[in-house]
Each structure stands twice: as C-alpha cells, then as structure tokens.
C-alpha positions in Angstrom: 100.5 95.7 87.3 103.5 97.5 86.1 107.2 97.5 85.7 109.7 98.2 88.5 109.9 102.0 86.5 106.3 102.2 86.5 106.3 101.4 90.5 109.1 103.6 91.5 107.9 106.2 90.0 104.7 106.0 91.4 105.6 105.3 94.8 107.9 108.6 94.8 105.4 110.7 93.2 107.4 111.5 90.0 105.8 113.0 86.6 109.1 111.7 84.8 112.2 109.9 85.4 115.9 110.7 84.7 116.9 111.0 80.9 120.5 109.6 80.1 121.9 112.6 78.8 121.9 114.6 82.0 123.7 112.4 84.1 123.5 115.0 87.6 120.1 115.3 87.4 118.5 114.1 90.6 114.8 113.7 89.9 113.4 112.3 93.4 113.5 110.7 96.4 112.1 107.5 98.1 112.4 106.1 101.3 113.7 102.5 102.2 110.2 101.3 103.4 108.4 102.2 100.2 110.8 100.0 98.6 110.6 97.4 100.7 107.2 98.0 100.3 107.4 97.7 96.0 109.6 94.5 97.2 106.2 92.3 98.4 104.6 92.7 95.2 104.6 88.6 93.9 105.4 90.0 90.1 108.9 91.5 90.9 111.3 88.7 89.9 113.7 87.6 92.4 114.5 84.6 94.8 114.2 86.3 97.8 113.0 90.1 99.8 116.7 91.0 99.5 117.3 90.1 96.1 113.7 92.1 95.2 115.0 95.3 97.0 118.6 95.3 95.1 117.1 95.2 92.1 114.9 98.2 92.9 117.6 99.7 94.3 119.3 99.5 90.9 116.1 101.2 89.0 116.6 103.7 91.5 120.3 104.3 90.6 119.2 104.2 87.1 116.8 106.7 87.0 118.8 109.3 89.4 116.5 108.9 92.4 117.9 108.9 96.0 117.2 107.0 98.9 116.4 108.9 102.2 117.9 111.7 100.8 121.8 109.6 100.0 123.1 108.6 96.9 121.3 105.5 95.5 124.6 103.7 94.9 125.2 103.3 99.1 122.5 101.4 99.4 124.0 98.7 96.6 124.6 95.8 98.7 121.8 96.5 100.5 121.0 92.9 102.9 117.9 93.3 105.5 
C-alpha cells in the first residue's frame, strides 16, 4: 500500500507529479469516481468518506492535477 501521492498518481496514469517551482503546470486529470474510489481504501486516514475525499482532493490541488477537467480547488468543500 501506498501514500495518497503514490495512489493519485496511479489512478490518473501519471509518470511524475507537479514540481513546486512551476506553479501553472497542470500535470493530469482524474475523475471524481476514481477518487471516491482511492477514498474506500481502509489505510487513508480520516473519520468519514467525505473527510477521505477532501483530503485527496487536497493532494490533487497539490500536485496540479484537475478534477473532470476543472480546477482542483472547486471541488474543496467537496460533501457527497
């Protein structure tokens, strides 16, 4: 098992993720279900599904990948 990074990554079929210094880069996409897929798995930490998908949301913002196509950052107060 891996980290959230590790997971993401996977799960939207990247070689690499964003680096820091270029802020603009967009790297990939994911969709909603595969992170509410990512969200089941027992070693994510959180209390609840919704509190499991915000945090992956936030890798996602992290590491400049988009959501369906959208800015990570709309999705931040994502509740299912």
């Amino acid at each position: 098992m891996g980290t959230i990074a590790a997971l993401v990554k996977k799960a939207a079929n990247l070689e690499k993720l964003a680096k820091k210094e270029k802020q603009e880069e967009i790297v990939g996409d994911i969709s909603l279900e595969k992170i509410k897929e990512i969200a089941k798995n027992s070693e994510i930490p959180g209390n609840s599904a919704n509190a499991k998908i915000r945090q992956i949301i936030g890798s996602c913002i992290s590491y400049k990948i988009t959501i369906d196509g959208k800015d990570s950052r709309e999705f931040k107060n994502y509740q299912e």
